[in-house]
GUDO-90151 format. One line per field, with one value per atom (N, C-alpha, C): atom name; x, y, z. Coordinates in steps of 0.001 Angstrom, whole numbers, plus 500000, padded with zeros to 6 digits. Last residue first. Layout:
BEGIN
name: (CA, ...)
px: (X, ...)
py: (Y, ...)
pz: (Z, ...)
This chain:
BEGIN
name: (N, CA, C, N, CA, C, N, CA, C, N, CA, C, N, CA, C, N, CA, C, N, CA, C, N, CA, C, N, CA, C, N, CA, C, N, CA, C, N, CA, C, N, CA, C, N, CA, C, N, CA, C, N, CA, C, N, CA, C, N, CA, C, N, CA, C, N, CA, C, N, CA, C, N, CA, C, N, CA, C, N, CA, C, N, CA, C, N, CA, C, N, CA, C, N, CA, C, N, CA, C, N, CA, C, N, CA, C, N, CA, C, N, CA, C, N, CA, C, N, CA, C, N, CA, C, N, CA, C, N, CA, C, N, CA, C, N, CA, C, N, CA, C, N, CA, C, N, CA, C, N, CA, C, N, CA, C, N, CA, C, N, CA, C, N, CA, C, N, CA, C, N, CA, C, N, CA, C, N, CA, C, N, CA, C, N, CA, C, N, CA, C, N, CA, C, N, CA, C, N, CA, C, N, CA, C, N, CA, C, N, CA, C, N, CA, C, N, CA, C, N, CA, C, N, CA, C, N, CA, C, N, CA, C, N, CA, C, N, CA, C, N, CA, C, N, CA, C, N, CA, C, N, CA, C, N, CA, C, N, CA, C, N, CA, C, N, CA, C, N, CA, C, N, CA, C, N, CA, C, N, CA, C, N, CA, C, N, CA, C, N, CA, C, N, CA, C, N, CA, C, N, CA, C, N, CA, C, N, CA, C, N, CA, C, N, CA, C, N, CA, C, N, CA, C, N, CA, C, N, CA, C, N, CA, C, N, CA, C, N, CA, C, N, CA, C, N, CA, C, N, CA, C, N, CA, C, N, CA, C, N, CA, C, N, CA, C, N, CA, C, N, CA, C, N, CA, C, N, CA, C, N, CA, C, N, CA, C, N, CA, C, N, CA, C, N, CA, C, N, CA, C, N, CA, C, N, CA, C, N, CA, C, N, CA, C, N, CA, C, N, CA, C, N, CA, C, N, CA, C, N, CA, C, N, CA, C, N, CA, C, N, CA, C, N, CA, C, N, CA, C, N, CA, C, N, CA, C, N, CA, C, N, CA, C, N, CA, C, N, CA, C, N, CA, C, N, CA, C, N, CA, C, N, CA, C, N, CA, C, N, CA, C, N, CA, C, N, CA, C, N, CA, C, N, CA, C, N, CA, C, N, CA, C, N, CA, C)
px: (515618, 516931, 517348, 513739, 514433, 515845, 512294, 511326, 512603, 513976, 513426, 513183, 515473, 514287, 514039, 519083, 518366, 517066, 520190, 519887, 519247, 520029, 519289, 519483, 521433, 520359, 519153, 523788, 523350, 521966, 524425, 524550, 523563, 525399, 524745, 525146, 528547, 527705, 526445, 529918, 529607, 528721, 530820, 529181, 528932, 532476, 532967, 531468, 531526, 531803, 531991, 531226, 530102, 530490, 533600, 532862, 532035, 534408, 535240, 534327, 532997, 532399, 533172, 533962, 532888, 532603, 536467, 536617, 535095, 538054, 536389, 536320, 540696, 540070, 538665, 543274, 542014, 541508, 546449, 545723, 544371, 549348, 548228, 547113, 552523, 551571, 550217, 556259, 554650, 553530, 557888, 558168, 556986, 560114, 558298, 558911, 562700, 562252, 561203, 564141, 564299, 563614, 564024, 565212, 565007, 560444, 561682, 563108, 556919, 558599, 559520, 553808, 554968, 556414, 551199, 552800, 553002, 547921, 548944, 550105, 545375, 546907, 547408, 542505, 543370, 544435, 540954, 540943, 541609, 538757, 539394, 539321, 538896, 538413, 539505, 536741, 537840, 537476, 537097, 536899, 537712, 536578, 537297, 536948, 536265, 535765, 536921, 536942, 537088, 536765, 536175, 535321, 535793, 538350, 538440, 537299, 536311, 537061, 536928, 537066, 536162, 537020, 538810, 537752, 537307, 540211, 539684, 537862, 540410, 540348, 539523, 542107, 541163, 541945, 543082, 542968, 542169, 541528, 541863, 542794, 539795, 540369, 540014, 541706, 541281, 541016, 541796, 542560, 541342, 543155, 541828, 542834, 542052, 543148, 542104, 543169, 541625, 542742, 543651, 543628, 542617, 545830, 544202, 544168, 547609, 547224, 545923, 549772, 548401, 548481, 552280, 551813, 550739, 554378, 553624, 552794, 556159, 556723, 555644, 554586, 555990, 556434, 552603, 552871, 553725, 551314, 552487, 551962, 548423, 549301, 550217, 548064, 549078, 549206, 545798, 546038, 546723, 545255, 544030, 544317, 547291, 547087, 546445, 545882, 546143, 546314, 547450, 546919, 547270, 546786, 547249, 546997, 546617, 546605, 547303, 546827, 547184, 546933, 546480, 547733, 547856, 544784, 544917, 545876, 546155, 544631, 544143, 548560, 548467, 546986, 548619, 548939, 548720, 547999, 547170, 547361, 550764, 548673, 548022, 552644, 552876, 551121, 551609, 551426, 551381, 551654, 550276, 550282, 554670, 553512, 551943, 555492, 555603, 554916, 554684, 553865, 553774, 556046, 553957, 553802, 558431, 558300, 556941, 558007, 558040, 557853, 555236, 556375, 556671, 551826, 552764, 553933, 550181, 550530, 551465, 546922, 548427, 548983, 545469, 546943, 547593, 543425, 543209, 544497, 542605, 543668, 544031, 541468, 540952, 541776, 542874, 541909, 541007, 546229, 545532, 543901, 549457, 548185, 547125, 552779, 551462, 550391, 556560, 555141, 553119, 559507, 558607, 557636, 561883, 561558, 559660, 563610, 563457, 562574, 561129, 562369, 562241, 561149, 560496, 561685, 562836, 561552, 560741, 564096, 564499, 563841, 562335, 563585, 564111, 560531, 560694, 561034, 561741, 561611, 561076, 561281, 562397, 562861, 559083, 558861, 560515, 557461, 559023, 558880, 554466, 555220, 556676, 553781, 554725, 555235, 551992, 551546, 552130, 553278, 551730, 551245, 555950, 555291, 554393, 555726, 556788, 556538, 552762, 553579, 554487, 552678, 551204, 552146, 555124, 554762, 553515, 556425, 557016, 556449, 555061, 554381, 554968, 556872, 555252, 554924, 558777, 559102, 557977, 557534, 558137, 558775, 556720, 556365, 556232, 558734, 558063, 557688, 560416, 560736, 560088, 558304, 558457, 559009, 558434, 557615, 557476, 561325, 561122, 559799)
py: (257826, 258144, 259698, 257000, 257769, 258167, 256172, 257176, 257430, 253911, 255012, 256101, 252625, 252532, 253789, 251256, 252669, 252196, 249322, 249308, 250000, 250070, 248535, 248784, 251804, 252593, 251182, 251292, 251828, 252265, 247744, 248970, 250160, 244843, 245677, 246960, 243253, 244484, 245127, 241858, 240995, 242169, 243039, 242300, 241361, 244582, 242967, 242016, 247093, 246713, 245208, 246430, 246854, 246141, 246700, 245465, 245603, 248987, 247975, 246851, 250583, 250570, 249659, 249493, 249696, 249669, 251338, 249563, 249349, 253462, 253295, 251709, 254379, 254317, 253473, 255961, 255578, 255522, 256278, 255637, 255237, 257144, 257270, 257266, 256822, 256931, 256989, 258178, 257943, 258002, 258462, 258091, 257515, 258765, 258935, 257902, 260783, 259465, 259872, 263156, 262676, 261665, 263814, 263514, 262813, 262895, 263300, 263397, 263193, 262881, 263257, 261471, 262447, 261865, 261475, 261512, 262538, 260176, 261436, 260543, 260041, 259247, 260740, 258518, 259729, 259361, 256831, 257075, 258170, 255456, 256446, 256266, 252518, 252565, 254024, 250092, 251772, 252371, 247146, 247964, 249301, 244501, 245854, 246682, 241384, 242469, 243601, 238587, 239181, 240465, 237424, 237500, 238142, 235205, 236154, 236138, 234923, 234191, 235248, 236146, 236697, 235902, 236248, 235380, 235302, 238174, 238261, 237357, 237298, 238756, 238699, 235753, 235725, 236879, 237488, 236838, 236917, 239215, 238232, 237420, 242227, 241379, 239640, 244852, 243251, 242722, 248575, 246930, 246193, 251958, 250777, 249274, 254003, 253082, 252016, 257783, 256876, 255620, 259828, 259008, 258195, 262687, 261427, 261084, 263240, 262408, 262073, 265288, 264516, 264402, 265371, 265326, 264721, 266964, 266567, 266340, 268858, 267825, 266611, 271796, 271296, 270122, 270611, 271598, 271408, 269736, 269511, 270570, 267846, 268861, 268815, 266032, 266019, 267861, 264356, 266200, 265416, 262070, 263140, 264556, 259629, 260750, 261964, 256434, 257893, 258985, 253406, 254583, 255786, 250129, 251311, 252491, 246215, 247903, 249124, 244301, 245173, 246427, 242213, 242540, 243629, 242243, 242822, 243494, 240188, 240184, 241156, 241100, 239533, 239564, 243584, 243983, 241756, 243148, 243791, 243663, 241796, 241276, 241656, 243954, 242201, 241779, 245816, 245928, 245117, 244080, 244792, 245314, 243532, 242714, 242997, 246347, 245768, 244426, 247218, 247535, 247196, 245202, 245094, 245498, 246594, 245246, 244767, 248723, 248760, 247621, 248163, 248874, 248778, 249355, 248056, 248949, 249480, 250149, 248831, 246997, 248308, 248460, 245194, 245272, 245994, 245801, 245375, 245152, 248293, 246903, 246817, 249715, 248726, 247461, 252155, 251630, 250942, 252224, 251602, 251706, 253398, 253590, 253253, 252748, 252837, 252638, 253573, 253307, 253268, 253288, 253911, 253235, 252951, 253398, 253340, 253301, 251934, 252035, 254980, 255030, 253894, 254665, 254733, 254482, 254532, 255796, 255976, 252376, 253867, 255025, 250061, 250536, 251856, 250254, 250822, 250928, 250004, 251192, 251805, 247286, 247616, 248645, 246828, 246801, 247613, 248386, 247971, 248078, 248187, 246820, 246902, 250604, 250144, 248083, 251184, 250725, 250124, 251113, 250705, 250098, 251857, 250702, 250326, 254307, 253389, 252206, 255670, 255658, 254568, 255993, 255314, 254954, 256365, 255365, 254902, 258891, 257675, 256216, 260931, 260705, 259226, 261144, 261195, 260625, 262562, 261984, 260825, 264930, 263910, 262539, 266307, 265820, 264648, 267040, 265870, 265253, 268483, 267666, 266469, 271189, 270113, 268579, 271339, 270894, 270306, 272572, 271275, 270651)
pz: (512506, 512125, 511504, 514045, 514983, 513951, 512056, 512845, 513868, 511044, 510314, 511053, 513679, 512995, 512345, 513041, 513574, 512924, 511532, 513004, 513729, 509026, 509431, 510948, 508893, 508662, 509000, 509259, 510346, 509931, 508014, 507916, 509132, 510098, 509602, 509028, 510379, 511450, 510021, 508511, 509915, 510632, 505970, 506302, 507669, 505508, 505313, 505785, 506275, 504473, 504311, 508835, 507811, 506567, 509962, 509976, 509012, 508732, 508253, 508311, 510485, 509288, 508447, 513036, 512309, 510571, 512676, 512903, 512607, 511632, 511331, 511458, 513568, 512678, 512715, 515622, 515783, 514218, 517320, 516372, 516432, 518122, 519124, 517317, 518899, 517635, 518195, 519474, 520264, 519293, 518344, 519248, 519869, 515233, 515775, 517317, 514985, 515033, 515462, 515484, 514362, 513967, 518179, 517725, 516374, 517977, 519073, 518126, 517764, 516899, 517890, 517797, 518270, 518130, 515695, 515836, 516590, 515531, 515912, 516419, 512958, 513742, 514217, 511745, 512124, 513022, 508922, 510244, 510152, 506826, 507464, 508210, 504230, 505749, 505579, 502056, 502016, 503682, 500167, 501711, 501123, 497982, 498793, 499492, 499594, 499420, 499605, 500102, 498693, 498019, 502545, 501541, 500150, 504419, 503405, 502728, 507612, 507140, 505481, 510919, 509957, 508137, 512595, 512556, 511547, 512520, 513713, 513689, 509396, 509654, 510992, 506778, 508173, 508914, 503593, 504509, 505820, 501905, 501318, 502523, 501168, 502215, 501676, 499844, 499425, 500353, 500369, 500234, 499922, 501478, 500528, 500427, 503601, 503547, 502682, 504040, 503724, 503341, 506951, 505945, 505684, 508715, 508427, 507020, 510864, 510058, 509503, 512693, 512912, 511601, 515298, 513505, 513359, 517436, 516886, 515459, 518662, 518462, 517779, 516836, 517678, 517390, 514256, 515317, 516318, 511322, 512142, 513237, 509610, 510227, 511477, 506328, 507400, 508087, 505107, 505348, 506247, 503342, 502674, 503523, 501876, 502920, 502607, 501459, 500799, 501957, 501379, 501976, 501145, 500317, 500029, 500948, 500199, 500963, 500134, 499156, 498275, 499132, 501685, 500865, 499922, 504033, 503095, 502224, 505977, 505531, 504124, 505532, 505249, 505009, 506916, 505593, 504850, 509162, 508198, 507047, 509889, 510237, 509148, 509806, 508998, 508946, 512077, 509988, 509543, 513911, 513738, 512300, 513963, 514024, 513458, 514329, 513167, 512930, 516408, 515281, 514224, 518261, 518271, 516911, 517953, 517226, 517699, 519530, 517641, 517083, 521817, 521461, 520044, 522964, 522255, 522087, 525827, 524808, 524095, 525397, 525148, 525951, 524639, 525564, 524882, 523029, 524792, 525560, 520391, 521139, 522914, 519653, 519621, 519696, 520667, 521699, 521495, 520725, 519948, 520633, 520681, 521784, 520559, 520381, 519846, 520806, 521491, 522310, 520887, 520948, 520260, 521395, 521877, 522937, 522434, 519664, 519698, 521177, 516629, 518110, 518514, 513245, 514678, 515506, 511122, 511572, 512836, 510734, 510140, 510969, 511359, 512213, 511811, 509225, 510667, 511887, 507234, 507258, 508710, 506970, 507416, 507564, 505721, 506924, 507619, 502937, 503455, 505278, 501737, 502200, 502442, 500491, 499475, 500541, 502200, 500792, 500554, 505244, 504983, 503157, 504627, 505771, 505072, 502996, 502903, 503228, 503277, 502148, 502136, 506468, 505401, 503616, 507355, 507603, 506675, 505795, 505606, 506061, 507091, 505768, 505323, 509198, 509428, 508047, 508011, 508506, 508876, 507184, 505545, 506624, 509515, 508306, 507298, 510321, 510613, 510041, 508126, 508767, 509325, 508628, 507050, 507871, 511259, 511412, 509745, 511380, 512019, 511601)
């Protein structure tokens, strides 16, 4: 079961996220599915949020790609972590396109039921995204020398 998740798990940064087939997630997610975001102020969202929340991303940064840098399984669960590179080439929570490539990690946990992801629970480097796009300082401009 846990290959299974797996390759099941591996279909969203790979199929969704690089390749742009949205329609892969009706394939892969439950129609019950739930995402827990905690840089999003109205959660939880259901499938058609996530597919909103990819269509977004993937418009601000069309050439997205993800690399998956370790998938581990254990029962009904699949953790994730990744490094995600793109263009940002559309408005971005204001933030109008600078043209910069960005390389952002985060970590994801899947839970799978009957064959389908059911529950996504999602955290990445929203920070250091601001950083690279130059709306947040770097941390070494915010910290004073003598305390860094």
């Amino acid at each position: 079961m846990s290959i299974a998740n797996k390759t099941l798990v591996r279909r969203d940064p790979e199929e969704i996220w690089s390749a742009g087939n949205l329609d892969t997630i009706s394939e892969v997610f439950a129609e019950e599915f739930v995402l827990h975001d905690p840089a999003a102020p109205d959660e939880p969202r259901d499938r058609d949020d996530y597919r909103a929340y990819v269509e977004t991303y993937r418009e601000v940064f069309p050439d997205v790609t993800y690399e998956v840098d370790s998938l581990v399984a254990e029962s009904e669960f699949v953790s994730l972590r990744y490094t995600a590179h793109g263009t940002h080439k559309g408005e971005f929570f204001g933030i109008k396109p600078t043209g910069t490539e960005v390389s952002v990690t985060g970590m994801e946990l899947y839970r799978v039921e009957n064959g389908a992801m059911v529950e996504l629970w999602t955290s990445y480097d929203v920070l250091g995204l601001f950083q690279q796009l130059g709306v947040v300082p770097p941390v070494d401009e915010l910290v004073p020398a003598s305390r860094a």
